[in-house]
N, C-alpha and C positions, 0 to 999 in steps of 0.2 A: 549845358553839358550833362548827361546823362551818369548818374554816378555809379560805376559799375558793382563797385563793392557791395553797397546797397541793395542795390537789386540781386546781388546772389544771396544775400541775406534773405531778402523779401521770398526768393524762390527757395530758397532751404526751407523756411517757415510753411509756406506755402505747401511744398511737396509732403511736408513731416504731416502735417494735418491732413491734406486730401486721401493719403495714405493711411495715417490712424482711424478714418470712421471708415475705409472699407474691410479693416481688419476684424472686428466680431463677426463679420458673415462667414470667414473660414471657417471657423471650429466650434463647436459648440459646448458650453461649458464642462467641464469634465464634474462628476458626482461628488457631490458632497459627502466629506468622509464619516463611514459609522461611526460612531459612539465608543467606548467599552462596552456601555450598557449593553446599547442595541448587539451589538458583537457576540456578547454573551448571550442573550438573547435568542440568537438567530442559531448557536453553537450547540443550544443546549439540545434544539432536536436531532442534529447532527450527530450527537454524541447518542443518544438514544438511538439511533438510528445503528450506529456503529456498535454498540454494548449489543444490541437484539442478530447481528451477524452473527459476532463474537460467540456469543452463546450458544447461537444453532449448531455453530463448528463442535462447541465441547462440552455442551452439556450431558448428551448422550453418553461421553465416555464410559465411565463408572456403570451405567444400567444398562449398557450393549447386552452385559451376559441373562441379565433379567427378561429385557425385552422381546430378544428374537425367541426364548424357549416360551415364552406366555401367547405367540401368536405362530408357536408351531415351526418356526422358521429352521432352516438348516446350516450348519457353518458358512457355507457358500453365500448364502443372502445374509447371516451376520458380516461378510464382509464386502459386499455389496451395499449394504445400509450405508458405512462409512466409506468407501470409495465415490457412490455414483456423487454424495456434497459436494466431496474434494474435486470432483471432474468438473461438477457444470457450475461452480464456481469459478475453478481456473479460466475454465471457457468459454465463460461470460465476460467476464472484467476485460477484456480487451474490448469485447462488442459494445459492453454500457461505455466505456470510453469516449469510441468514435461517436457512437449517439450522441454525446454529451457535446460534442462540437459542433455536432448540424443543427441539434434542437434542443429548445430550452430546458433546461438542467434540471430546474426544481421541479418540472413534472414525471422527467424521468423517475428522479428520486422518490415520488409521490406514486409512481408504478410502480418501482421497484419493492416498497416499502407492503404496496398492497398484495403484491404476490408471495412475498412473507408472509405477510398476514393471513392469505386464507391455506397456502401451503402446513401453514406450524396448526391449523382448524383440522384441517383433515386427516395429517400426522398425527396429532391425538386422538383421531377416531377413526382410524383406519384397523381393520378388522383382522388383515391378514398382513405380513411380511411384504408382498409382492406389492400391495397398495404403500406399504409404508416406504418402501422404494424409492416409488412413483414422488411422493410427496416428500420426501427429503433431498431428489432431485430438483423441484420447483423453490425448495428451502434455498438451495446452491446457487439457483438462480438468481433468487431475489435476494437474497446477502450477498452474493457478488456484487451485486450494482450498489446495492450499500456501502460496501467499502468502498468501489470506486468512485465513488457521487460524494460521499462525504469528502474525501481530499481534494477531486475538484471544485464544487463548491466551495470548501476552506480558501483556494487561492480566488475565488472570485470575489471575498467579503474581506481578507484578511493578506497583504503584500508578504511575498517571501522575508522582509529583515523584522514585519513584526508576528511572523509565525509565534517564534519562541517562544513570547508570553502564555501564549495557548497551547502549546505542544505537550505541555505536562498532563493538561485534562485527554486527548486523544491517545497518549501513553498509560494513562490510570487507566482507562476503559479496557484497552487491549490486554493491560495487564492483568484488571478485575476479569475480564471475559475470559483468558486463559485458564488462569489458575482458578478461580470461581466457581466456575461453569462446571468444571469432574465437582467438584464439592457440592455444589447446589443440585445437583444431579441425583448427585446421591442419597440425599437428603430426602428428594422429594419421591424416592423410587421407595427409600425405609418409609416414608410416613404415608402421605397421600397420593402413592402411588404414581407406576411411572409415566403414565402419559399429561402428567401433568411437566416433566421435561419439553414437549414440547405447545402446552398451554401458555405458560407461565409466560413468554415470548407475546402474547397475544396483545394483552392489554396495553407491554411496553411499547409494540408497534405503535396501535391505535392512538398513544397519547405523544409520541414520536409525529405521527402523520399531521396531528392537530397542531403541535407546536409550529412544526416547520410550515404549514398554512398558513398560521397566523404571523410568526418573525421572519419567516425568510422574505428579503426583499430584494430582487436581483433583477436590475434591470433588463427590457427585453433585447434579444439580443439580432441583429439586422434579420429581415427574409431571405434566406436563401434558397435552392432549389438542392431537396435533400435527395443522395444519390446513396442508396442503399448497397452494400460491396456482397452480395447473396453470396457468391460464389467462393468467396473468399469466406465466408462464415462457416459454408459446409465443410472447405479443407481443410480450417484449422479446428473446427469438431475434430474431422475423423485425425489429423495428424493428433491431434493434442488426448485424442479418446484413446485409441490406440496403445499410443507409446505410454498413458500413465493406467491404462488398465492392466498391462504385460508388466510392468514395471512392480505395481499393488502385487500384482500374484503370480511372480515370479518365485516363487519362494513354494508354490502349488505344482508351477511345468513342469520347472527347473530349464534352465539358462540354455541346456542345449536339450531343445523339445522341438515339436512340431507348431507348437502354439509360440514360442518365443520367435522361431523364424517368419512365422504368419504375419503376426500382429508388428514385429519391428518393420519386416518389409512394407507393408502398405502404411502403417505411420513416417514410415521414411519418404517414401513416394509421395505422402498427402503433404508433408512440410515442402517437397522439394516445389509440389505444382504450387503451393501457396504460394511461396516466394517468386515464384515466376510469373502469378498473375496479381499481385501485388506490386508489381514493376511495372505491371501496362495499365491497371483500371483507373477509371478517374478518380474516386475515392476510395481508396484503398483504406484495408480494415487496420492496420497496421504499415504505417509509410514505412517502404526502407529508407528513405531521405532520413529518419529518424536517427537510422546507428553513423552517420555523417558526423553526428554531435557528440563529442568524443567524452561528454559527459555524462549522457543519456547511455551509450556502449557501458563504460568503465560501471556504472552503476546500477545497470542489470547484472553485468558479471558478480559485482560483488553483492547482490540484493540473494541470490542460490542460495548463498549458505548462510546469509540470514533467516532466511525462510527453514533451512535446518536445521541451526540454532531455535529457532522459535518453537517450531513444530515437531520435529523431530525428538529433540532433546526433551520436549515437553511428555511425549509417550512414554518412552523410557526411562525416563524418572521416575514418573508414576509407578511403570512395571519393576525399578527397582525399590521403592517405598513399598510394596503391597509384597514379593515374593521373595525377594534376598533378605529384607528388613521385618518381614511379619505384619507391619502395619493394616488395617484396615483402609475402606476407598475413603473415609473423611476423616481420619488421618491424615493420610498418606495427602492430600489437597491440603490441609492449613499445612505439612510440612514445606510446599511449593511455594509456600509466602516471601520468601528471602528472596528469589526469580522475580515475584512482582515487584517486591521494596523494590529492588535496585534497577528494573528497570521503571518503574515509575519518578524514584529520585533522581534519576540524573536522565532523565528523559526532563525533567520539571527544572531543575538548576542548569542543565547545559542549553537550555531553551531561552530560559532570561538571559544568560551572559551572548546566547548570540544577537539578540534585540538589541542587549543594551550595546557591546562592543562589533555587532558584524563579523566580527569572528564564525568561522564555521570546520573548515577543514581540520585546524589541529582537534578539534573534538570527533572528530568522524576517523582520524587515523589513531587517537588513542582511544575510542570505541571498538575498532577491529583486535586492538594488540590484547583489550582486555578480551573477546570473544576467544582469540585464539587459546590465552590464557587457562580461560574458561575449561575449553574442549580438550585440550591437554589434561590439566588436571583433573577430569570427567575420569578419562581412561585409565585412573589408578585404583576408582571404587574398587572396595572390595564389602565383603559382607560386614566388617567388623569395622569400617571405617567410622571415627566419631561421627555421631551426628551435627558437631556443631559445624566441623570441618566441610560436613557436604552443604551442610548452609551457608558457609562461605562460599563455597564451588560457585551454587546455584545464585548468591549475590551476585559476584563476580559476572555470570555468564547473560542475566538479566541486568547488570550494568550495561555493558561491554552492545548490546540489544538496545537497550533507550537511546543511545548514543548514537546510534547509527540508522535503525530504522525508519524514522520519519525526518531523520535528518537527508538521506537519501533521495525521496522525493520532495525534501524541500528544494535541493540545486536541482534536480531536474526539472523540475515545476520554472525557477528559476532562470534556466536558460533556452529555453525551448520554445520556440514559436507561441506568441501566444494564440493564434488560432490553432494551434497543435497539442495544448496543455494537455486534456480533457486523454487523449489516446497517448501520450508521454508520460502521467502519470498511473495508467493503466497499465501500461506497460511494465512498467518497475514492480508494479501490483501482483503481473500475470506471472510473472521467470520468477517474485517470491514466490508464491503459490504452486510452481514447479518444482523448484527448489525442496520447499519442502517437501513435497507430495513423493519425487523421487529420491529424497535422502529419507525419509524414512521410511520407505520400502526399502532401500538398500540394506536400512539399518539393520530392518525389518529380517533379510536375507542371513546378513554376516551371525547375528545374532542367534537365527536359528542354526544353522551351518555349528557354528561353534557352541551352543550345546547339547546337541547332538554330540559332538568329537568326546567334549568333557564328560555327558552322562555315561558313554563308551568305559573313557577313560576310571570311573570313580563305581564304575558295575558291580565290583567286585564289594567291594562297601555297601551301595543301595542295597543288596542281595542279602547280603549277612542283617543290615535291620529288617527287612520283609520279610525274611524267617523268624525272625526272635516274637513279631507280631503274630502271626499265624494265619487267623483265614484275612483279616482285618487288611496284614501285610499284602496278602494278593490281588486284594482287591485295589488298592494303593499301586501297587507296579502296572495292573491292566492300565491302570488311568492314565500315568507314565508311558506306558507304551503308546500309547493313541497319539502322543506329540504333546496333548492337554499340560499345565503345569498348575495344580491345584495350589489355594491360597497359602502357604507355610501355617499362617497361623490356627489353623485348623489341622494341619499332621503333627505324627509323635514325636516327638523330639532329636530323637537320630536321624531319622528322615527328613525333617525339615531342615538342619546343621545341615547336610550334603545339600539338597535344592537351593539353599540360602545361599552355598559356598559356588556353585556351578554356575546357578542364573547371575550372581553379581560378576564375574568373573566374565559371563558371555557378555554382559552389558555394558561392560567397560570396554568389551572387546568390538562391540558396536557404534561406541562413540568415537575410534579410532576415523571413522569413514569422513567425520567434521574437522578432520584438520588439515585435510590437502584442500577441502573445500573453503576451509577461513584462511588459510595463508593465501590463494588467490584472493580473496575479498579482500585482504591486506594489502595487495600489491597495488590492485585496482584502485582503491583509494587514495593512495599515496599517486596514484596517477590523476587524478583527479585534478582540471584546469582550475586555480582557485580565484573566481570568478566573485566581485561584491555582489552581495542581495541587493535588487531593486526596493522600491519603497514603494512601486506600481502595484496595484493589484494587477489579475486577470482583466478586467472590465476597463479598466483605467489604461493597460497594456493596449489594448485591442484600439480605443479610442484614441490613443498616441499615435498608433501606425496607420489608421487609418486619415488622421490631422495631418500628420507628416506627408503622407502622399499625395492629398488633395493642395498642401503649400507647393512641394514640389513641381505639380503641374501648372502653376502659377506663373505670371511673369518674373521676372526678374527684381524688380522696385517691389512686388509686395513680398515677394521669398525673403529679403534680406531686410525687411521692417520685420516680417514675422520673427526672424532671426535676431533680432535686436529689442524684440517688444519688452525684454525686462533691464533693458539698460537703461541709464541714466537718461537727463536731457544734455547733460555735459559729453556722453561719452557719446551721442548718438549724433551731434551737429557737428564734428570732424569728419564723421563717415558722408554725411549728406553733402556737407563742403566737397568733399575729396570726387562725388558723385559729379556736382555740380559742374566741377574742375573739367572732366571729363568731357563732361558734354560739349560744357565750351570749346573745348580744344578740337573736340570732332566734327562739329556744326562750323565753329567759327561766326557765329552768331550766339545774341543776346539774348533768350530769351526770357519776355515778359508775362508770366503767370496773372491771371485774373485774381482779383481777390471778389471774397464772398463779401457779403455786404456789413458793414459795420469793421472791417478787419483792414487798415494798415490805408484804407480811402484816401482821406486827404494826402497822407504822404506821398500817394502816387500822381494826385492830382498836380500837388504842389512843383513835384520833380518837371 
């Protein structure tokens, strides 16, 4: 008598093995995890990489007014200098994006890094205004793909839950780069002159380039057949050229011009054909499947007036420390220090507590409440307000900024296709970068608007000190009339009390524009799906989905050992039973498994 129990045993046994040695051919080991060491390691060029953007954006500040009169240049190309960064910046980081997902990363980063490099050569020896142009648009360039390669790359070495640990060092650099950058600026414009603003950049490239040669190690990533979106790069030039050049010098047309109708029209046109042919190409430079992701949506909306907070506020600060307050430009930069503390420190503490707890949303929605806080309280400077109080403000509003800014693209990065990462967190990148560029032109705008009204207003005053001066005093009001607002602390003291009391008063009255923009970033966040961090990197992600699909196409017997591979031997021989069960019942026959040699032999001999 055949003993059936037995023999279902023998075929459970049987199928579990023939079944475990075809399972290593599915998938291929997943990478072994970095280090800290290595981590650190691999970060520190990144971080170089990111401090040498950083700086291209601000170190000019402070020696604009030096630079363009030493090579002749005109107001017009003083604001060209600073416009055309901000443009082919913005305008890049979407493009280094998509790149970043068809071709390997760390070369990009390696290009990118070199047209820094010899952009910031030429910039310093560029002879005329028009060349220095030309070369601080190539600057734009290549610090664009800088920031955006640095963040990509972060997620390819380092999993959204253990960002944290490391988010404090990518918040110091931002923060040293902002506030730094006018200060070292100016520095090097009083001592060894200013083209050495953009020298100084040079070396920190080149020792950037070498780092990340020798630590970055990222595995390569499949072949695929790269499909370049040309078409879609031109329209979002000229949509994105367009609308932030009208925008920069709106404040020069005025709002209802022949230049304002020009330039918004065909920027509008150029965004609409974008979007229309970003629906049909194969690789589009920007998927609209993207705004589908109602977290990727919600977090460009609120990333605008981050990027106004960041950039914005930062200008105008400045112009309040140097012309309401008297200070000098290296001054007025260590005063900015309280901006980086506070965004540095709770960029650095709200970073650990997300690693260690996974926690992430409530720090991003009291990050906004502190921002709005911030911009609120901006709009009551007055000339005489303590200065410790505006150190509070500027705490506060570089809190409020740690908290939220790379916490932003860490959930986007987070929930977003991982073959999509590379152009999702570029994205978050580009609408900051917007963000700012058109809030502080706005600001740009309101601000002038309203001291104009006030100088109007306080005429009768400025008048009565420019007579008491005599020829001194007329030479002081031509300069005033021209728009110009000369340094306070270099005019006479009646005069300077009235500029000090008008420009602070416009300036407050310019930070009004950051708070319909941060009560939306408020809301958006709080709308935010709050989604746990993975523990996958980028790399790790891609090789999951790719494993999973290759199981899926599989039969049925190996899909659901794959599905079980990390169970028990107790928990996985009810399910094989229960298999077995089955088959019986549908066959109505026994059947007898061969065994391999040495395995379970005699017993079947014997039966």
């Amino acid at each position: 008598m055949v003993d059936v129990q037995q023999l279902s045993r023998d075929d459970e046994v049987t199928h579990h093995r023939t079944l475990h040695v075809e399972r290593p051919a599915l998938t291929a080991p997943l990478p072994t995890k970095m280090s800290h060491r290595q981590v650190l390691e691999a970060l520190s060029g990144l971080l170089l990489a990111m401090f040498c953007s950083m700086m291209t954006m601000t170190v000019v500040g402070t020696s604009m007014p030096v630079i363009i009169p030493s090579l002749g240049g005109t107001q017009t190309q003083y604001t060209w200098v600073v416009t055309m960064t901000m443009l082919t910046t913005a305008i890049s980081t979407p493009i280094w994006g998509k790149l970043a997902d068809l071709v390997n990363r760390k070369t990009l980063m390696l290009i990118a890094l070199s047209i820094f490099v010899l952009s910031s050569v030429g910039a310093g020896l560029t002879p005329n205004a028009e060349m220095l142009i030309a070369f601080r648009a190539l600057q734009g360039i290549g610090g664009g793909g800088m920031q955006a390669l640095s963040q990509i790359l972060m997620a390819d070495i380092i999993s959204p839950r253990e960002r944290g640990r490391y988010m404090g060092l990518f918040a110091g650099v931002m923060a040293i780069g902002t506030v730094g950058g006018p200060l070292l600026g100016g520095l090097l414009t009083d001592t060894v002159g200013w083209r050495w603003n953009f020298f100084v950049g040079v070396p920190l490239g080149i020792i950037a380039f070498i780092v990340l040669t020798r630590t970055l190690r990222i595995e390569p990533r499949e072949q695929q057949k790269v499909r370049i979106d040309y078409l879609g790069i031109m329209l979002l030039s000229v949509a994105a050229g367009f609308l932030l050049v009208w925008v920069t010098n709106v404040s020069d047309y005025g709002w209802n011009s022949w230049q304002t109708y020009t330039m918004v029209s065909i920027g509008l046109v150029a965004a609409i054909l974008f979007v229309v042919v970003e629906r049909r190409v194969a690789e589009p430079l920007v998927p609209m499947t993207l705004f589908r992701n109602l977290t990727f949506t919600l977090s460009v909306i609120a990333s605008i007036a981050i990027g106004l907070s960041m950039f914005g506020t930062n200008v105008y600060l400045g112009q309040y420390m140097q012309i309401s307050r008297g200070f000098g430009p290296t001054e007025a930069g260590l005063l900015m220090l309280p901006m980086a503390i506070g965004m540095l420190g709770t960029s650095t503490i709200v970073g650990q507590f997300v690693t260690r707890f996974g926690k992430w949303k409530s720090y991003l929605v009291a990050g906004s409440i502190l921002m709005l806080g911030a911009i609120v309280l901006l709009c009551t400077l007055a000339y005489d307000t303590p200065m410790w109080l505006v150190g509070v403000y500027m705490f506060l509003l570089g809190a409020g900024t740690g908290m939220t800014m790379q916490n932003l693209v860490l959930v986007v990065q987070n929930t977003a296709e991982a073959a999509q990462v590379g152009v999702a967190s570029s994205g978050v990148n580009f609408f900051r970068s917007v963000g700012g560029t058109v809030g502080t032109a706005v600001m740009g705008s309101v601000m002038g608007a309203s001291m104009t009204q006030l100088l109007t207003d306080r005429q009768a005053d400025l008048m009565a000190e420019v007579q008491k001066l005599g020829a001194e005093g007329m030479t002081i009001a031509e300069e005033l009339a021209s728009g110009a607002l000369p340094a306070t602390r270099d005019l006479p003291e009646g005069i300077a009390l009235i500029i000090e009391q008008v420009s602070a008063q416009a300036i407050s009255h310019a930070f009004i524009v950051g708070i319909p923009l941060a009560i939306i970033s408020f809301i958006a966040i709080c709308f935010l799906p709050n989604k746990p961090l993975t523990r996958q990197t980028t790399v790790e992600r891609l090789k999951a989905e790719k494993a999973a699909s290759k199981t899926s196409a599989k039969t049925g017997q190996v899909a659901t050992v794959a599905a079980g591979d990390d169970l028990t031997p107790e928990e996985e021989h009810p399910m094989l039973a229960s298999v077995s069960e089955v088959s019986l019942a549908a066959t109505g026959a026994i059947p007898v498994q061969g065994h391999t040699d040495g395995e379970s032999g005699s017993g079947s001999s014997s039966r």
